[in-house]
C-alpha positions in Angstrom: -68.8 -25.8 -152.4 -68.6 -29.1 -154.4 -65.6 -30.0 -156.2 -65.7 -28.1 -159.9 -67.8 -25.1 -158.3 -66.3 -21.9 -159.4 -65.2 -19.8 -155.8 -67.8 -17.9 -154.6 -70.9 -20.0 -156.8 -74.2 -20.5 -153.9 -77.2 -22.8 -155.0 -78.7 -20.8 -157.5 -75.3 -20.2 -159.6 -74.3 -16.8 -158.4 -70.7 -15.8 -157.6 -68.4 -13.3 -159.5 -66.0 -16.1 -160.8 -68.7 -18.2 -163.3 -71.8 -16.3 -165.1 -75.4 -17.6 -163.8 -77.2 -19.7 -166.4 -79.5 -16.4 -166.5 -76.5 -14.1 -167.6 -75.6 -16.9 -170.1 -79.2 -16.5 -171.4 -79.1 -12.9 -171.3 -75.9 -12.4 -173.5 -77.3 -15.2 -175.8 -80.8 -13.1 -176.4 -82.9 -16.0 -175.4 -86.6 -15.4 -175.4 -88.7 -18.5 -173.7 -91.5 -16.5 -176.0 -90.0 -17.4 -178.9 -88.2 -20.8 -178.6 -88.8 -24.2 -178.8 -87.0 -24.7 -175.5 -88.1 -24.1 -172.3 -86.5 -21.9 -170.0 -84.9 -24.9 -167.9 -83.4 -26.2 -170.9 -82.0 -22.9 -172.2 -80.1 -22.7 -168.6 -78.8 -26.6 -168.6 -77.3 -25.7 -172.3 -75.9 -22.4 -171.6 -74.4 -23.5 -168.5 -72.6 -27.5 -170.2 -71.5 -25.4 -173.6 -69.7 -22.9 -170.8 -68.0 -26.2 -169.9 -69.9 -27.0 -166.4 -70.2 -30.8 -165.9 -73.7 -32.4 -165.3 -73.2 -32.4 -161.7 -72.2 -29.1 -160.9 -75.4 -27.7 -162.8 -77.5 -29.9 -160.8 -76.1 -28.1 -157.7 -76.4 -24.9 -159.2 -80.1 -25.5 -160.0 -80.9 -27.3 -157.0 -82.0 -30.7 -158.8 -80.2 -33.9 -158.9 -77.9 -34.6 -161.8 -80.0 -37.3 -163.2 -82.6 -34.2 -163.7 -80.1 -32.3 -165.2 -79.0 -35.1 -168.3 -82.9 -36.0 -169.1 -82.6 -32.1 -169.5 -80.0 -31.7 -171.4 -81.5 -34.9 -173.4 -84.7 -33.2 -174.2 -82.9 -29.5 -175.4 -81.0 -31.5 -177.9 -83.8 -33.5 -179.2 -85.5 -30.0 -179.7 -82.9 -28.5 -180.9 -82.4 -31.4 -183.8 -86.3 -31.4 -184.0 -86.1 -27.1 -184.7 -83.4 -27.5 -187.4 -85.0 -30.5 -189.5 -87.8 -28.2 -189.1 -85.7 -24.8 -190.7 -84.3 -27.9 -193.4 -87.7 -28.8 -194.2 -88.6 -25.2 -194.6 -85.9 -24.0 -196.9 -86.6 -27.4 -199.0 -90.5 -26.2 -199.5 -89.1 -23.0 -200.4 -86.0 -23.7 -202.8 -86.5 -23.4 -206.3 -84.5 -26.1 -207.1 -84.8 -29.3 -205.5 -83.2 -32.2 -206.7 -83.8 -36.2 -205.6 -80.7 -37.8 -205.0 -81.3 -41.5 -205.3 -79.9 -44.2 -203.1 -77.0 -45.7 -205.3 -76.0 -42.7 -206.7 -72.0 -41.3 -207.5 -71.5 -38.5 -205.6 -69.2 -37.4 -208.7 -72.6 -37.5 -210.0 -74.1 -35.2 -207.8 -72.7 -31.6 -209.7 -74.3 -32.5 -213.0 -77.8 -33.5 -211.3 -77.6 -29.9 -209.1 -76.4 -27.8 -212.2 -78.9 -29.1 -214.7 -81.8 -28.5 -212.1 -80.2 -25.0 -211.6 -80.4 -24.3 -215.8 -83.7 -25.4 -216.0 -84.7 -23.2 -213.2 -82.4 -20.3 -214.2 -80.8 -20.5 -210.6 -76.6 -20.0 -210.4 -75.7 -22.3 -208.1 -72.6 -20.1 -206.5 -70.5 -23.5 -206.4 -67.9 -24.8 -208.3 -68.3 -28.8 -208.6 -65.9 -30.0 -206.0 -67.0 -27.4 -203.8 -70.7 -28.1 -204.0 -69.6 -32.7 -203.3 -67.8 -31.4 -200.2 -71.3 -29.1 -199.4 -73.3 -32.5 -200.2 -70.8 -34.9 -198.1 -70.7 -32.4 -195.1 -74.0 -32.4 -194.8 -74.8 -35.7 -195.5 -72.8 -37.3 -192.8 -72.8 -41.1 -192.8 -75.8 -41.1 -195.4 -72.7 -40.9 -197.8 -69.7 -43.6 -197.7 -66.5 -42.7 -199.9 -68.3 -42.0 -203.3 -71.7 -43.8 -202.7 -74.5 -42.4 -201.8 -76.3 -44.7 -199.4 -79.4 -43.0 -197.9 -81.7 -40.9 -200.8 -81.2 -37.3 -200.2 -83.2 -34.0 -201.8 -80.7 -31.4 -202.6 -82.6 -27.7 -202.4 -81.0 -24.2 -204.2 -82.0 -21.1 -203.2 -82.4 -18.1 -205.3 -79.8 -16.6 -204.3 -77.5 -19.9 -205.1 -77.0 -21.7 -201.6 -77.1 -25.3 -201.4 -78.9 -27.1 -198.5 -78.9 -30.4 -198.5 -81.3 -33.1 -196.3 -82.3 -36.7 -196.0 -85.4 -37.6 -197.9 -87.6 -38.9 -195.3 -90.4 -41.3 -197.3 -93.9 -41.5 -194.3 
């Protein structure tokens, strides 16, 4: 047993003390069918968000820990690939979508969102400093204080939710 091992773990993470990364996939419902990530992937993620360091999962899986973090690299790159993916599909769908140039107040922001919303007959469900925290959140450092510095494209649902993304120019 190395140092971090739960008592009773053997090579290919079973003992009664720490789930197996296929337990963890089990109670998560992952299908390799229907995911973006393989199956070793799944199993590196399951096992680090249930707190096991790199090194431990490389012993559980039998590989070497520098296998495990190119791993673990490559599931989150997916996983950020799958979401800009979801983003870019809710934006093609919104009703609303509004361009939010580089430059721009976020104070700003409200007016440019509820105007779209009236012309499109949408009710946006958000009051306005609700819907600049929404924006900020999401955002992240493509906003500084008031300032928006990276153009974004603000989307509305029909049903009134916000989603917010960087406009990516090809």
């Amino acid at each position: 047993m190395t140092d971090g091992d739960a008592p009773g773990d053997d090579a290919d993470g079973g003992g009664s003390d720490a789930p197996t990364a296929a337990e963890l996939l089990g109670q998560a419902g992952f299908d390799a069918d229907a995911n973006v990530l393989t199956r070793r992937q799944a199993e590196v993620l399951a096992l680090r968000e249930h707190g096991l360091r790199q090194a431990d999962i490389a012993d559980r899986l039998g590989t070497s820990r520098a296998n495990v973090s190119s791993v673990e690299a490559s599931a989150r790159e997916n996983v950020e690939k799958a979401r800009e993916t979801v983003s870019f599909a809710d934006a093609l769908s919104a009703p609303v979508r509004v361009r939010v140039e580089d430059g721009t107040d976020l104070y700003d922001v409200p007016d440019l969102v509820y105007e779209a919303c009236d012309e499109a007959g949408v009710k946006v469900g958000y009051a306005a400093p609700e819907l600049m925290k929404i924006v900020s959140d999401a955002a992240g450092d493509a906003i500084h204080g008031r300032e928006v510095r990276a153009e974004l494209l603000v989307g509305v649902t029909s049903d009134g939710q916000v989603r917010v993304r960087r406009a990516y120019e090809e």
